[in-house]
C-alpha positions as CSV (number, residue, x, y, z in Angstrom):
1,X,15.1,-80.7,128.7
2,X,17.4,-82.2,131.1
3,X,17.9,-81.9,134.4
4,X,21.7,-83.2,135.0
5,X,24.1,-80.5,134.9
6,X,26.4,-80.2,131.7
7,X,29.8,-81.4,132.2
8,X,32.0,-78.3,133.1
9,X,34.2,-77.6,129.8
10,X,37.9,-78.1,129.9
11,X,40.0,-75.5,128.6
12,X,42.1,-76.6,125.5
13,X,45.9,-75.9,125.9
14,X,47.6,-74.3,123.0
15,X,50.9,-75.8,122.2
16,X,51.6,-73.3,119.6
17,X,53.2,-71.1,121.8
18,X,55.5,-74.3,123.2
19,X,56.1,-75.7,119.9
20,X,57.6,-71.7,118.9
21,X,59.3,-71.3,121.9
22,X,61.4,-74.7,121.5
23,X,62.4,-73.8,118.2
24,X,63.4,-70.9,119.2
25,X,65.6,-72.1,122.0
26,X,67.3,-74.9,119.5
27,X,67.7,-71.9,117.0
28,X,69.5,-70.0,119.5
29,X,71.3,-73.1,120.3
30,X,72.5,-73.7,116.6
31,X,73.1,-70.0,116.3
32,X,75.4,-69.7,119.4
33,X,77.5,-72.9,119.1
34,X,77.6,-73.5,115.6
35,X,79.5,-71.7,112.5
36,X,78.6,-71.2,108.8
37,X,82.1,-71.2,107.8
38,X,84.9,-74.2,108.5
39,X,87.9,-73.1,110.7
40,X,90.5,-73.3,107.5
41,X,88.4,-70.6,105.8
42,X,89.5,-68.0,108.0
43,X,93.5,-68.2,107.1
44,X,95.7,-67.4,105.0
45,X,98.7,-68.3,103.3
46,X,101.5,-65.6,102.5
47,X,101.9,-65.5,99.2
48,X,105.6,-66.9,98.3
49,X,107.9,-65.5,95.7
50,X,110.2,-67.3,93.8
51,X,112.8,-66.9,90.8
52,X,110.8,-66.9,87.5
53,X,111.7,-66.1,83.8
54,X,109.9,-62.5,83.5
55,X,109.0,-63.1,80.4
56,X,106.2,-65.1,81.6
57,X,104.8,-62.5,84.1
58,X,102.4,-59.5,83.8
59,X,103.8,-56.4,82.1
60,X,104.8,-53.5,83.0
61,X,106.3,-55.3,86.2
62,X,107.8,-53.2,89.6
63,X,110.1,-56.7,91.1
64,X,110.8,-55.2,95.1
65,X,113.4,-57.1,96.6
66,X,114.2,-57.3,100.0
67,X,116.4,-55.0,100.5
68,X,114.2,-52.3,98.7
69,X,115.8,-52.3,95.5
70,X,113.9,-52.0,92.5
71,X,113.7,-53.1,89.3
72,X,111.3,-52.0,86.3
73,X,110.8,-54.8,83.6
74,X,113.9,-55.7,84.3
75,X,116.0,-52.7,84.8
76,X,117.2,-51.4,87.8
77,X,115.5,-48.4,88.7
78,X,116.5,-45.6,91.8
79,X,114.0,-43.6,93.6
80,X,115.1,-40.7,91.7
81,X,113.6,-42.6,88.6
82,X,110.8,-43.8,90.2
83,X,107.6,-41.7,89.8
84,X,108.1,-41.0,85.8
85,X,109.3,-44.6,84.8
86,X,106.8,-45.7,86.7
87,X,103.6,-43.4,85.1
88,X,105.8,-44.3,81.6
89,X,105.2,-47.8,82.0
90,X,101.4,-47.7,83.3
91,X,100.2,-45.6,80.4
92,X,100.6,-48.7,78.2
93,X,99.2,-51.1,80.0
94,X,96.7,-49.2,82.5
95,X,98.0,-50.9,85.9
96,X,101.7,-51.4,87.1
97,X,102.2,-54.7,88.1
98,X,103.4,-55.1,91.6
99,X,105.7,-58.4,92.6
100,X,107.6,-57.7,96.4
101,X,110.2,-60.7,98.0
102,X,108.1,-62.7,100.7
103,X,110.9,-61.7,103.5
104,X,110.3,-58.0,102.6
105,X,108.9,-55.7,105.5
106,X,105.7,-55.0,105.1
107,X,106.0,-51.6,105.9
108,X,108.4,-51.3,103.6
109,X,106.1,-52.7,101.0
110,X,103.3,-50.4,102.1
111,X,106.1,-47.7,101.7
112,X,106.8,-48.6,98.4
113,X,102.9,-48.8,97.2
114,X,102.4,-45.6,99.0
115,X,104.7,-43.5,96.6
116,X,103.4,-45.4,93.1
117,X,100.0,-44.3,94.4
118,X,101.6,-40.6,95.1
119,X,102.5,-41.3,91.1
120,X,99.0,-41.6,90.7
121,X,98.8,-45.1,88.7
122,X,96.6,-47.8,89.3
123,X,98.7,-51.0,91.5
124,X,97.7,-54.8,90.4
125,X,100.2,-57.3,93.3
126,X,101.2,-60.1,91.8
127,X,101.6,-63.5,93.8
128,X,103.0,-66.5,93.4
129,X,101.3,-69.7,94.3
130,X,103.6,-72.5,95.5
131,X,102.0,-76.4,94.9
132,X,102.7,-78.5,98.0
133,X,103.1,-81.9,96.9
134,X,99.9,-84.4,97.3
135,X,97.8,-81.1,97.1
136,X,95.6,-79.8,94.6
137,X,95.8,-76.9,92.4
């Protein structure tokens, strides 16, 4: 038995709490001023069109040139034409095959797509890719 009084007990801190909260803060940090994807990921490149043998591209192929003409594998074609050759050619393939001139409008374009949808066939757009030079594939 002992007659000196017992030391008074110091409360303990808990840094669990401080260690959570500071993570938190740096993750807000990182979350706020950082990104997941790199700047160049976000654009884009319009596609470019060039002069090609058509026997090398998809078939059955819709060419749209600039000023709206159109051309079926090949052969001119005329609105008039348009919504029979169009389903003639998909039946054989399953998808028409869709290759516009980079200066076309795109509402035009959109126009275009618009009435081979009304035709009810299934669109694939071709696009050509152009190779800068020092660049990869």
């Amino acid at each position: 038995m002992s007659y000196l009084p017992s030391r008074p007990r110091r409360p303990r801190h808990d840094f669990s709490l401080t260690v959570i909260n500071i993570v938190f803060l740096l993750l807000l940090f990182y979350l706020a001023t950082g990104s997941l994807i790199k700047r160049n990921e976000l654009e884009t490149d319009v596609p470019v069109t060039l002069d090609l043998p058509l026997e090398r591209l998809p078939r059955p192929l819709l060419l749209i040139a600039a000023d709206r003409s159109l051309s079926l594998d090949g052969a001119p074609l005329t609105m008039d034409e348009f919504p029979t050759m169009v389903r003639e050619a998909a039946s054989a393939g399953g998808f028409l095959n869709v290759l516009a001139d980079r200066s076309m409008a795109g509402r035009d374009f959109l126009e275009v797509l618009a009435r081979v949808d009304a035709a009810g066939v299934p669109v694939r757009i071709v696009t050509m890719r152009e190779t800068i030079a020092g660049a990869g594939p």
